[in-house]
Structures are given as structure tokens and as C-alpha cells.
Gaussian input, Z-matrix of N, CA and C with variables (Angstrom, degrees):
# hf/3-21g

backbone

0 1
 N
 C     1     B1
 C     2     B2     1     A1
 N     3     B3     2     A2     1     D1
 C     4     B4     3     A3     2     D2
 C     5     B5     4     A4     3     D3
 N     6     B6     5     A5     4     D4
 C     7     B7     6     A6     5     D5
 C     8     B8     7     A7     6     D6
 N     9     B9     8     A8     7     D7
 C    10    B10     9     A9     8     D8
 C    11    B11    10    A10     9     D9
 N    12    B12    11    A11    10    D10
 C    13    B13    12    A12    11    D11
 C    14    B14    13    A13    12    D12
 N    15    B15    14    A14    13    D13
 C    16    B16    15    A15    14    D14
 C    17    B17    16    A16    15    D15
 N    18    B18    17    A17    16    D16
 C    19    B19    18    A18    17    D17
 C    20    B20    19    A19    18    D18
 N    21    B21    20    A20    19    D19
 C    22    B22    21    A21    20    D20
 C    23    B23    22    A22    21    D21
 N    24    B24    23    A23    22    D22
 C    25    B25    24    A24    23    D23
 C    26    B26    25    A25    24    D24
 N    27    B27    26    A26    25    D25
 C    28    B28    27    A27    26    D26
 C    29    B29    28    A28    27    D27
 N    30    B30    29    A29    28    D28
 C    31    B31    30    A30    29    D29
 C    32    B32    31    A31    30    D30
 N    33    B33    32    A32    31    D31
 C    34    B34    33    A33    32    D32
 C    35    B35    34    A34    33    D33
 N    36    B36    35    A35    34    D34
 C    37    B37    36    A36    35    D35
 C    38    B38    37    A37    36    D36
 N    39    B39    38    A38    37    D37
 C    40    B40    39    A39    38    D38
 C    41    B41    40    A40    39    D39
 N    42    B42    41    A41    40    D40
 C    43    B43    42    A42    41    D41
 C    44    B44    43    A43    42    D42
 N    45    B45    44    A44    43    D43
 C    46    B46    45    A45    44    D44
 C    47    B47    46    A46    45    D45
 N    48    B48    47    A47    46    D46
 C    49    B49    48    A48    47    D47
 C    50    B50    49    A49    48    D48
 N    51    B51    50    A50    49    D49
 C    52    B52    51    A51    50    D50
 C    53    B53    52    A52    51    D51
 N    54    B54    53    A53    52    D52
 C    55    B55    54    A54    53    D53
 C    56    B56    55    A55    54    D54
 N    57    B57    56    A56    55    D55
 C    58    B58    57    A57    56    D56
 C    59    B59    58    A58    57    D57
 N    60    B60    59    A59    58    D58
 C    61    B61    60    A60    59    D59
 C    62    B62    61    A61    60    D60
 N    63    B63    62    A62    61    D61
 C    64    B64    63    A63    62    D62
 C    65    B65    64    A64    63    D63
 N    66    B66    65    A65    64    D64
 C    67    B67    66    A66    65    D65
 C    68    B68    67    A67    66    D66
 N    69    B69    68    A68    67    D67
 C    70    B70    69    A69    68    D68
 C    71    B71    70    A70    69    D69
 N    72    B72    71    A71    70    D70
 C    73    B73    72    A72    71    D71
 C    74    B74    73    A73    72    D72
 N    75    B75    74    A74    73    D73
 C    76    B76    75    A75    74    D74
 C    77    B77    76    A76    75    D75
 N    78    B78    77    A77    76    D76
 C    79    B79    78    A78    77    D77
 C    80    B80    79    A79    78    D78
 N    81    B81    80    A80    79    D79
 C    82    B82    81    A81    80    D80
 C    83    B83    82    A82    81    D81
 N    84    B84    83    A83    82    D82
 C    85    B85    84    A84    83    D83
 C    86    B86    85    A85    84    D84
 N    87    B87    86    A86    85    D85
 C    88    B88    87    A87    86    D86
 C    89    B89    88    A88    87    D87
 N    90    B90    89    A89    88    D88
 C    91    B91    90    A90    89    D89
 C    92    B92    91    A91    90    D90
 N    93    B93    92    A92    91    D91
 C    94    B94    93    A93    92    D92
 C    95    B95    94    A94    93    D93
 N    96    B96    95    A95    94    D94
 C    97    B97    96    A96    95    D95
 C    98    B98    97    A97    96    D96
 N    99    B99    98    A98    97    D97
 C   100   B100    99    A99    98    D98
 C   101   B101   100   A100    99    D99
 N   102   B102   101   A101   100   D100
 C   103   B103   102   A102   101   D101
 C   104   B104   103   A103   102   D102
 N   105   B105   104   A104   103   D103
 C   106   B106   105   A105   104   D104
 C   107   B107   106   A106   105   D105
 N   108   B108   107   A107   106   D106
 C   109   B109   108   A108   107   D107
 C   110   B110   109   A109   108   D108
 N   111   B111   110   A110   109   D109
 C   112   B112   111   A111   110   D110
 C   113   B113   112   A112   111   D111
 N   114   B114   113   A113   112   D112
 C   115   B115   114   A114   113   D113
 C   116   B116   115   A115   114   D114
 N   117   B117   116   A116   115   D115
 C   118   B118   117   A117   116   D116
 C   119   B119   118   A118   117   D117
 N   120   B120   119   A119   118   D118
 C   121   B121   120   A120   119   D119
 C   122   B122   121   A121   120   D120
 N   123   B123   122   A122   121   D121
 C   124   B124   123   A123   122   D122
 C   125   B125   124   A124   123   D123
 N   126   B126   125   A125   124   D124
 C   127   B127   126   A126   125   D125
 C   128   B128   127   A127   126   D126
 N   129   B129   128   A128   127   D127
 C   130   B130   129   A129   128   D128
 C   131   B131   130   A130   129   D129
 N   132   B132   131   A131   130   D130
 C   133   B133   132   A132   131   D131
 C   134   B134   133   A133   132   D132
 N   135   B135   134   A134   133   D133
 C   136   B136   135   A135   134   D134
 C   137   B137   136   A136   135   D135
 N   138   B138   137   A137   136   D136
 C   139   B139   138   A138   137   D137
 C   140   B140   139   A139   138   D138
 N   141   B141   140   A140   139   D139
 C   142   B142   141   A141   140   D140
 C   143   B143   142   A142   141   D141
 N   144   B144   143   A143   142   D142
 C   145   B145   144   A144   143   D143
 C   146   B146   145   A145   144   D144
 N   147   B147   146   A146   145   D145
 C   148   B148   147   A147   146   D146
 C   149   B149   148   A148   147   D147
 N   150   B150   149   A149   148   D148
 C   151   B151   150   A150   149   D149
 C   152   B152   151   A151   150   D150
 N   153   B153   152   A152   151   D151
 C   154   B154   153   A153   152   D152
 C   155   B155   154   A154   153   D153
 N   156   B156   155   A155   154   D154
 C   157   B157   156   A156   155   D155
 C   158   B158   157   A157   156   D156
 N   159   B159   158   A158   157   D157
 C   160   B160   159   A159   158   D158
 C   161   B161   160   A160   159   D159
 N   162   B162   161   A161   160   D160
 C   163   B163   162   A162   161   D161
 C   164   B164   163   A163   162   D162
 N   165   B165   164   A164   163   D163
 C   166   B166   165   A165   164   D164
 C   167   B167   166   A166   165   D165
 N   168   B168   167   A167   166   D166
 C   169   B169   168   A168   167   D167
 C   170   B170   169   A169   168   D168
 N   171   B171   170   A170   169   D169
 C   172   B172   171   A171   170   D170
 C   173   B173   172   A172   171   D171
 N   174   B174   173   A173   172   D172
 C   175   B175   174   A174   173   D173
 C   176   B176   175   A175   174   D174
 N   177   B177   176   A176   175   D175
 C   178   B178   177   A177   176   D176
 C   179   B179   178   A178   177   D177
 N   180   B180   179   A179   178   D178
 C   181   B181   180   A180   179   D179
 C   182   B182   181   A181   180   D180
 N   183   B183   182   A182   181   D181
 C   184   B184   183   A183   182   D182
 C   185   B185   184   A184   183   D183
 N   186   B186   185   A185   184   D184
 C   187   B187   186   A186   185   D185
 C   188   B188   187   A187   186   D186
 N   189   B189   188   A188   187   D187
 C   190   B190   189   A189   188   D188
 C   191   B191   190   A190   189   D189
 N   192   B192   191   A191   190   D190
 C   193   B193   192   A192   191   D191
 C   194   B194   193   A193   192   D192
 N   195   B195   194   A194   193   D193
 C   196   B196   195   A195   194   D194
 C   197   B197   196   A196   195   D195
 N   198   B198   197   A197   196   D196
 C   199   B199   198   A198   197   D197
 C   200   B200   199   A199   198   D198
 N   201   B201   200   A200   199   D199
 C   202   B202   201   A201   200   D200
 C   203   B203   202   A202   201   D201
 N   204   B204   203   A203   202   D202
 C   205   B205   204   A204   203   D203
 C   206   B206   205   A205   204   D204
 N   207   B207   206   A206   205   D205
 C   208   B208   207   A207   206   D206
 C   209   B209   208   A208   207   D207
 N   210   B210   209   A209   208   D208
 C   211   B211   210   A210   209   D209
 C   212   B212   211   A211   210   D210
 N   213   B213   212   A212   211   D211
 C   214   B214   213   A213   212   D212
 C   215   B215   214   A214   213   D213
 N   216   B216   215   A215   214   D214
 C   217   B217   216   A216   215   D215
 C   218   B218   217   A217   216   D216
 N   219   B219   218   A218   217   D217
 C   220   B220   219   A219   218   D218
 C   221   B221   220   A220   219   D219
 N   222   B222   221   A221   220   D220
 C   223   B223   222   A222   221   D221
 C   224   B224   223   A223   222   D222
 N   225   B225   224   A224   223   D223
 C   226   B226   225   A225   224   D224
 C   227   B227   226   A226   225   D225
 N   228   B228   227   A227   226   D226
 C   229   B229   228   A228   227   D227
 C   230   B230   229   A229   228   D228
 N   231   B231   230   A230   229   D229
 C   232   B232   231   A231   230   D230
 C   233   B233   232   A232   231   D231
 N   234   B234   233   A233   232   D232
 C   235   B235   234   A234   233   D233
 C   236   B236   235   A235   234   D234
 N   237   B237   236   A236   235   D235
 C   238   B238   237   A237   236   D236
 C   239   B239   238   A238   237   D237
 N   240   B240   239   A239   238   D238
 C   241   B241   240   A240   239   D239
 C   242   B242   241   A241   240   D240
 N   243   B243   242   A242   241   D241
 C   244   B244   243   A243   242   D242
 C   245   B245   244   A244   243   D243
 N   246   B246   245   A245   244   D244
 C   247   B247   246   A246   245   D245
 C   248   B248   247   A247   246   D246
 N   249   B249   248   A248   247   D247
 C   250   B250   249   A249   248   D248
 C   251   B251   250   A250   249   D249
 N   252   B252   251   A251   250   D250
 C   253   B253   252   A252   251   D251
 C   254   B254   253   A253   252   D252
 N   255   B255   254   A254   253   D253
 C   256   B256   255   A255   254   D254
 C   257   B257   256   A256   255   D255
 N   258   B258   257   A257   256   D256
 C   259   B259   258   A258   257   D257
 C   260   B260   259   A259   258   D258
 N   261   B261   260   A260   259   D259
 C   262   B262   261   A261   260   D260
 C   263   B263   262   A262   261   D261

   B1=1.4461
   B2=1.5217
   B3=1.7789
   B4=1.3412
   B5=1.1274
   B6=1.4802
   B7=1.3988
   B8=1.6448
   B9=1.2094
   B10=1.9456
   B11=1.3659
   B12=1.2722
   B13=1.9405
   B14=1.2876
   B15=1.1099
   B16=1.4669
   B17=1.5050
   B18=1.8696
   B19=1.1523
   B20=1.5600
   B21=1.4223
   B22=1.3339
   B23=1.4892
   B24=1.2945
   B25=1.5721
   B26=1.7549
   B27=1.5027
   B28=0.9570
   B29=1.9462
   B30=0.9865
   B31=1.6361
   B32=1.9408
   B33=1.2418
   B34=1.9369
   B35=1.6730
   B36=1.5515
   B37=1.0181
   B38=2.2150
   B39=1.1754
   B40=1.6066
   B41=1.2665
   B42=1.1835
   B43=1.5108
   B44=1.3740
   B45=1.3500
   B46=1.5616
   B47=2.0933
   B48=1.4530
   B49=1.6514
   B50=1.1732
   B51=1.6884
   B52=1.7831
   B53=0.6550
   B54=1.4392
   B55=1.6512
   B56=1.0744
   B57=1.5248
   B58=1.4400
   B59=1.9020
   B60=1.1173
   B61=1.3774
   B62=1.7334
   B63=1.1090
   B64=1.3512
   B65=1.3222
   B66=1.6547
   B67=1.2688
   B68=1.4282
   B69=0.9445
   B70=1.5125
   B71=1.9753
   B72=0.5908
   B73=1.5826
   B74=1.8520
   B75=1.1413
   B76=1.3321
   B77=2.2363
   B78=1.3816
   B79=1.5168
   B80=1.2470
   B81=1.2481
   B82=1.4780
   B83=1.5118
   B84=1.3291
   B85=1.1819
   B86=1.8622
   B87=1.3667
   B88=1.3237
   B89=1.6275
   B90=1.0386
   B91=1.6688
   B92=1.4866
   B93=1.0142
   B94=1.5579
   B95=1.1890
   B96=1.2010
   B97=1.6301
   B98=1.9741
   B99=1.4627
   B100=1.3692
   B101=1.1221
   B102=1.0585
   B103=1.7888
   B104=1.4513
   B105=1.7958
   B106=1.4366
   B107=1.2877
   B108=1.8347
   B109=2.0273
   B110=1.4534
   B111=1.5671
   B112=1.8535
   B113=1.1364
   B114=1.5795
   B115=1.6928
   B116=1.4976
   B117=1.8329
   B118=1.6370
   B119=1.6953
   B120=1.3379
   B121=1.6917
   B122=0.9740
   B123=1.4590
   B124=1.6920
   B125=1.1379
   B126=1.4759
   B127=1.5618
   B128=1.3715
   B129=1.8531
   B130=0.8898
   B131=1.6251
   B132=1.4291
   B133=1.3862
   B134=1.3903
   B135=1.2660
   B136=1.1548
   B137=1.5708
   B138=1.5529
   B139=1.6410
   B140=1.7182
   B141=0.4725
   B142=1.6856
   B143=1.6167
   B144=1.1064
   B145=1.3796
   B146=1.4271
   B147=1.0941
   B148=1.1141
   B149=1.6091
   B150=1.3292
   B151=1.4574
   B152=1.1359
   B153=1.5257
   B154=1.2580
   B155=1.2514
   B156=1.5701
   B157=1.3146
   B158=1.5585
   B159=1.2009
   B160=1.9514
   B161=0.5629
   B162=1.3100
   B163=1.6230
   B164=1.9220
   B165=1.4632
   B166=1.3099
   B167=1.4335
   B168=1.4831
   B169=1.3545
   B170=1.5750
   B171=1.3942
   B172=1.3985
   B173=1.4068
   B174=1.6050
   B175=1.5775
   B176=1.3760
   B177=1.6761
   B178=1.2360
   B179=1.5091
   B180=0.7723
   B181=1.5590
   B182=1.2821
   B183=1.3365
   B184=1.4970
   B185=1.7862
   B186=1.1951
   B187=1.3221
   B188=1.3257
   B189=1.5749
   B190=1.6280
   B191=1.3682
   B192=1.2575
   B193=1.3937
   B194=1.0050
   B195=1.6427
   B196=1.8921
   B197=1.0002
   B198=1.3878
   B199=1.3342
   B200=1.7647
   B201=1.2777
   B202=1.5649
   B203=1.3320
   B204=1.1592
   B205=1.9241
   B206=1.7653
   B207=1.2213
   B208=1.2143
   B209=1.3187
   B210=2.1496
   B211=1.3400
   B212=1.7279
   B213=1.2946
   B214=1.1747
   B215=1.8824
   B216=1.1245
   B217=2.0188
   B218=1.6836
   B219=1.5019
   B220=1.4139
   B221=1.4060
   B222=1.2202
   B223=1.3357
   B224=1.6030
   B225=1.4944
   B226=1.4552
   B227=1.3002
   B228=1.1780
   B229=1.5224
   B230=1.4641
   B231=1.6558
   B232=1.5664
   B233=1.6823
   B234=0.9669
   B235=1.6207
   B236=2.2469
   B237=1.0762
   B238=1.5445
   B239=1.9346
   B240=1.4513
   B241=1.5232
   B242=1.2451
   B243=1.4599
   B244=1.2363
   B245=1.9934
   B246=1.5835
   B247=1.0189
   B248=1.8125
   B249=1.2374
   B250=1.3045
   B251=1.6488
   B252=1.2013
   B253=1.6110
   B254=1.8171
   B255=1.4577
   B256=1.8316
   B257=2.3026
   B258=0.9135
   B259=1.4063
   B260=1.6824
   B261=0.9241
   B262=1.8785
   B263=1.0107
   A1=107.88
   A2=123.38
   A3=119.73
   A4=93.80
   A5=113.22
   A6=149.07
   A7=101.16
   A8=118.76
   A9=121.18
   A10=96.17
   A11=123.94
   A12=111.52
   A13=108.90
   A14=119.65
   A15=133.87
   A16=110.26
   A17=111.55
   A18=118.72
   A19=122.63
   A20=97.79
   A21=124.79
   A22=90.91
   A23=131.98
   A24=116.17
   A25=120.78
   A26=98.03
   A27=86.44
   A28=102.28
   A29=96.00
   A30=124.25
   A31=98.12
   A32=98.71
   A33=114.18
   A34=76.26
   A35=113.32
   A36=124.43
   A37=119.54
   A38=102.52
   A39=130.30
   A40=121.21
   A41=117.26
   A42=111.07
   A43=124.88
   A44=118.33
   A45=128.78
   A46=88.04
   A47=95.84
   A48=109.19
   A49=108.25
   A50=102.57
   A51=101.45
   A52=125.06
   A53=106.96
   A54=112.77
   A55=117.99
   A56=130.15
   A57=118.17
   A58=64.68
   A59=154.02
   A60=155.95
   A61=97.60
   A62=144.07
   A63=154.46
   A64=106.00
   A65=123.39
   A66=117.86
   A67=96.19
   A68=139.87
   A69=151.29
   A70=86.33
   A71=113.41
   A72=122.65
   A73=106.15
   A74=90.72
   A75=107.74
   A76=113.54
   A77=108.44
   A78=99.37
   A79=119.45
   A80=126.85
   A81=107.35
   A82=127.83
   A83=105.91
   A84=118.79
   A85=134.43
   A86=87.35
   A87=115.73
   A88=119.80
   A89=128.00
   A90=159.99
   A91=92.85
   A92=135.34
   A93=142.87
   A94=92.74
   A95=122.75
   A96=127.77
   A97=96.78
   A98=127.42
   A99=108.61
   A100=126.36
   A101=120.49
   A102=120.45
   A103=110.42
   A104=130.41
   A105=83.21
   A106=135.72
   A107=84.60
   A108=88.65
   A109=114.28
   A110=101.81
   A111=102.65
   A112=134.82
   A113=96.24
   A114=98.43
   A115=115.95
   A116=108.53
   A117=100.46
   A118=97.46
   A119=98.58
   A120=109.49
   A121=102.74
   A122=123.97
   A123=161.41
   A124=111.34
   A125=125.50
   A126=135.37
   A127=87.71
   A128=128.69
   A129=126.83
   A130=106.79
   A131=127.29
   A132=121.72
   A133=103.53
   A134=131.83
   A135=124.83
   A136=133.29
   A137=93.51
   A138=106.39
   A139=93.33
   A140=152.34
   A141=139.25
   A142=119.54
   A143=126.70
   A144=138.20
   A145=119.70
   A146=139.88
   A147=142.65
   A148=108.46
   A149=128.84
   A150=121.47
   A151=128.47
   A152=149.49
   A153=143.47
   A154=112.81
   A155=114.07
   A156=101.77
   A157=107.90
   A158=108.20
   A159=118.56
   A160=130.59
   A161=138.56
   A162=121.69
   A163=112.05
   A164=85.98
   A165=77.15
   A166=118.75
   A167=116.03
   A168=124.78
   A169=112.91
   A170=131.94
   A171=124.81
   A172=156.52
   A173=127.31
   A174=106.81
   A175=114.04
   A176=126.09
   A177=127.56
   A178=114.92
   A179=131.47
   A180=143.97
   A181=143.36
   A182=127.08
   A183=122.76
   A184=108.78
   A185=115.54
   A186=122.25
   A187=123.63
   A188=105.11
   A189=118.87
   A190=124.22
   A191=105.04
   A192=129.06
   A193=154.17
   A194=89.73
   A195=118.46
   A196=121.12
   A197=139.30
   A198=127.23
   A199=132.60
   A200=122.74
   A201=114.83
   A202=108.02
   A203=105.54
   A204=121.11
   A205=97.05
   A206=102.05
   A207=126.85
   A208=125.32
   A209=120.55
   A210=106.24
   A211=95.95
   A212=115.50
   A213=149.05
   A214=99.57
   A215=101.90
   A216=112.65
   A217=101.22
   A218=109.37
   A219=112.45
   A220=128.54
   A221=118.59
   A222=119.43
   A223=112.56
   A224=117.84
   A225=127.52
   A226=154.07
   A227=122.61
   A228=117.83
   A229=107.96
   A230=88.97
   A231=89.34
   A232=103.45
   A233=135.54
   A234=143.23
   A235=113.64
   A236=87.76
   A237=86.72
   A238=92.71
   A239=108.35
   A240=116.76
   A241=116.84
   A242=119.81
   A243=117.26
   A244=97.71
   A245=112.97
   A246=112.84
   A247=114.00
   A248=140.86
   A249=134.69
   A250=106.27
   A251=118.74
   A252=127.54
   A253=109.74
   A254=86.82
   A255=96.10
   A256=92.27
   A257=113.70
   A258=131.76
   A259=108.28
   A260=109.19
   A261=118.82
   A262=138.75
   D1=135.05
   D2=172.97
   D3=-106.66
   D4=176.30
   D5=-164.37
   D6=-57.57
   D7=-31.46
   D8=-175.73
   D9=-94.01
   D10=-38.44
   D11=161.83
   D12=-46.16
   D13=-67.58
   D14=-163.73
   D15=-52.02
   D16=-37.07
   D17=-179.78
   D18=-58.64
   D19=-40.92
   D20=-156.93
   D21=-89.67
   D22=-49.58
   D23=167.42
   D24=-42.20
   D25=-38.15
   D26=-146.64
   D27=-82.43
   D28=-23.01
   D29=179.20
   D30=-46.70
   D31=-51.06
   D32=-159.14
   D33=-61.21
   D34=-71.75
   D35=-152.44
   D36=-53.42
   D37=-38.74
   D38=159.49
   D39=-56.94
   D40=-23.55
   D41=-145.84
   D42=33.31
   D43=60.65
   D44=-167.90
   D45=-126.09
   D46=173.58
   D47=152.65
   D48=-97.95
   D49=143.05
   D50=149.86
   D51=7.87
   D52=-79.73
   D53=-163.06
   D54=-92.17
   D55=33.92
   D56=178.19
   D57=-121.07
   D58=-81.02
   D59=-161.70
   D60=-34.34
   D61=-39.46
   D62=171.63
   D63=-55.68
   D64=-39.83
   D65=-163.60
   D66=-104.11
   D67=-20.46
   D68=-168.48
   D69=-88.75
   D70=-56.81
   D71=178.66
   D72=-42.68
   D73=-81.17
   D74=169.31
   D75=-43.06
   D76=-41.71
   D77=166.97
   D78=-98.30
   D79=15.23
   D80=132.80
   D81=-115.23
   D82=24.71
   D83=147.19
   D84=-60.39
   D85=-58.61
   D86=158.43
   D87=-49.99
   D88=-74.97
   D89=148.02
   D90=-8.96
   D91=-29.25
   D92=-158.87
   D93=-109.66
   D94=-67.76
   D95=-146.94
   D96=-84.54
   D97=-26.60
   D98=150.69
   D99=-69.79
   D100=-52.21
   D101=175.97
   D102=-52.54
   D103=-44.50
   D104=160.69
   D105=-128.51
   D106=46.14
   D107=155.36
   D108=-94.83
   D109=11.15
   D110=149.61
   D111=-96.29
   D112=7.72
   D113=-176.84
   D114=87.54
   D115=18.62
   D116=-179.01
   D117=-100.56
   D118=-165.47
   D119=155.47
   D120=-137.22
   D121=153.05
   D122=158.25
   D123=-81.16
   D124=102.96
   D125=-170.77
   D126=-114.97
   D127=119.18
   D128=172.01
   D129=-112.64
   D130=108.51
   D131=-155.17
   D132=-47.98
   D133=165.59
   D134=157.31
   D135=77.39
   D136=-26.47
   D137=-179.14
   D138=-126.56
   D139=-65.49
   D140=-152.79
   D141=179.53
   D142=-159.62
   D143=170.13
   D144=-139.10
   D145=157.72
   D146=-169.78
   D147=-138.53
   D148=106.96
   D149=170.78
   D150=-138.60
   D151=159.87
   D152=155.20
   D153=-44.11
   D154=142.02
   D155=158.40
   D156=-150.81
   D157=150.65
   D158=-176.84
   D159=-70.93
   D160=104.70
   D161=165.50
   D162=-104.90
   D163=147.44
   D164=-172.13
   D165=-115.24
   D166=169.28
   D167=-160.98
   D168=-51.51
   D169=83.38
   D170=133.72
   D171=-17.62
   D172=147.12
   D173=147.33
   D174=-108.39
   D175=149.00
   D176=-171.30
   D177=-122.29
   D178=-175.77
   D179=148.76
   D180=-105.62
   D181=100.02
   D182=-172.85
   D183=-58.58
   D184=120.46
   D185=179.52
   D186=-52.82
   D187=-40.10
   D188=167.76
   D189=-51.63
   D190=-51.68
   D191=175.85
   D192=-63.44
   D193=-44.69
   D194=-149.97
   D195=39.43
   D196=-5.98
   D197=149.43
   D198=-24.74
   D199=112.70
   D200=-177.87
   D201=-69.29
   D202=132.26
   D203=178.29
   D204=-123.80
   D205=148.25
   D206=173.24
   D207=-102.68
   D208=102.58
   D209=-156.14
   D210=-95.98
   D211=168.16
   D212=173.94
   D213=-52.51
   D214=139.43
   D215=154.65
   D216=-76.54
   D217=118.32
   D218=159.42
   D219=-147.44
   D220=166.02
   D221=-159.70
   D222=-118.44
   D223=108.15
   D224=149.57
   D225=-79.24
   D226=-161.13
   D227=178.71
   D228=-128.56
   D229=119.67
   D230=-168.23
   D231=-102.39
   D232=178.05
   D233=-175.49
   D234=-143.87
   D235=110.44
   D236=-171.28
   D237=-115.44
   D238=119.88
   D239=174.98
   D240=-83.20
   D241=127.42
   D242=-151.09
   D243=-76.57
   D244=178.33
   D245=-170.70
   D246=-78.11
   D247=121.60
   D248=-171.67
   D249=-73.04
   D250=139.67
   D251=168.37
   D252=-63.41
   D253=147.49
   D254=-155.95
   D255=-65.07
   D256=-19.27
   D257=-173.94
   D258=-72.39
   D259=-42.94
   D260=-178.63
   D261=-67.05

């Protein structure tokens, strides 16, 4: 499913337009991606979690190469789905 599926579900389901489900889409898109490039998490009951998470500085291997390269410590966005009820 892309982002205009999703819109359009979500629109039927809202009684909203498209494009108000597109923009609502789009701010908690946003809403997510500041909170945790502050280092929070997004606990959305029922649906999942949203958090930073670390990885830290490695050594790797260029596949082309085999040369050992040394990667960087960096920080993503991880997604943990919350647990579903045995009923659902």
C-alpha cells in the first residue's frame, strides 16, 4: 500500500477528503520524525511504537572489494508493533 492508498482508506473511513487524509498523513509523519530526532518515542496505543535506535560504530567489508572499511555510529528509526489481543 502507498501513501494515496492509505489516503484514500483513510478518507472513506474519516469522512474526510484525500487531501485532508494526505495532510494528516503527512503530520504525523513529521510529528514522528521530530520527536525522535530528540531522542523521544511515539507509543501509539494499539498500533506500535516508534523510537530511535543506535547503532554503533563497526568494521565492514566492501563487497566489491573486500577491502575492510570502517562504518560510522548512527542513529535510526526503529518501529516496534504493539502486541495484538488473543480475540482480533
Amino acid at each position: 500500500m502507498n501513501k494515496g492508498q492509505l489516503a484514500e482508506m483513510m478518507a472513506d473511513s474519516a469522512g474526510m477528503t484525500k487531501a485532508e487524509a494526505a495532510r494528516a498523513i503527512d503530520a504525523l509523519a513529521r510529528a514522528v520524525t521530530a520527536a525522535t530526532d530528540q531522542g523521544d518515542s511515539v507509543v501509539l496505543q494499539g498500533f506500535g511504537t516508534f523510537a530511535p535506535r543506535h547503532r554503533a560504530a563497526r568494521t565492514g567489508r566492501n563487497p566489491a572489494t573486500g577491502e575492510t572499511i570502517e562504518i560510522a555510529a548512527s542513529t535510526t528509526l526503529g518501529f516496534k508493533a504493539a502486541k495484538r489481543k488473543a480475540d482480533a
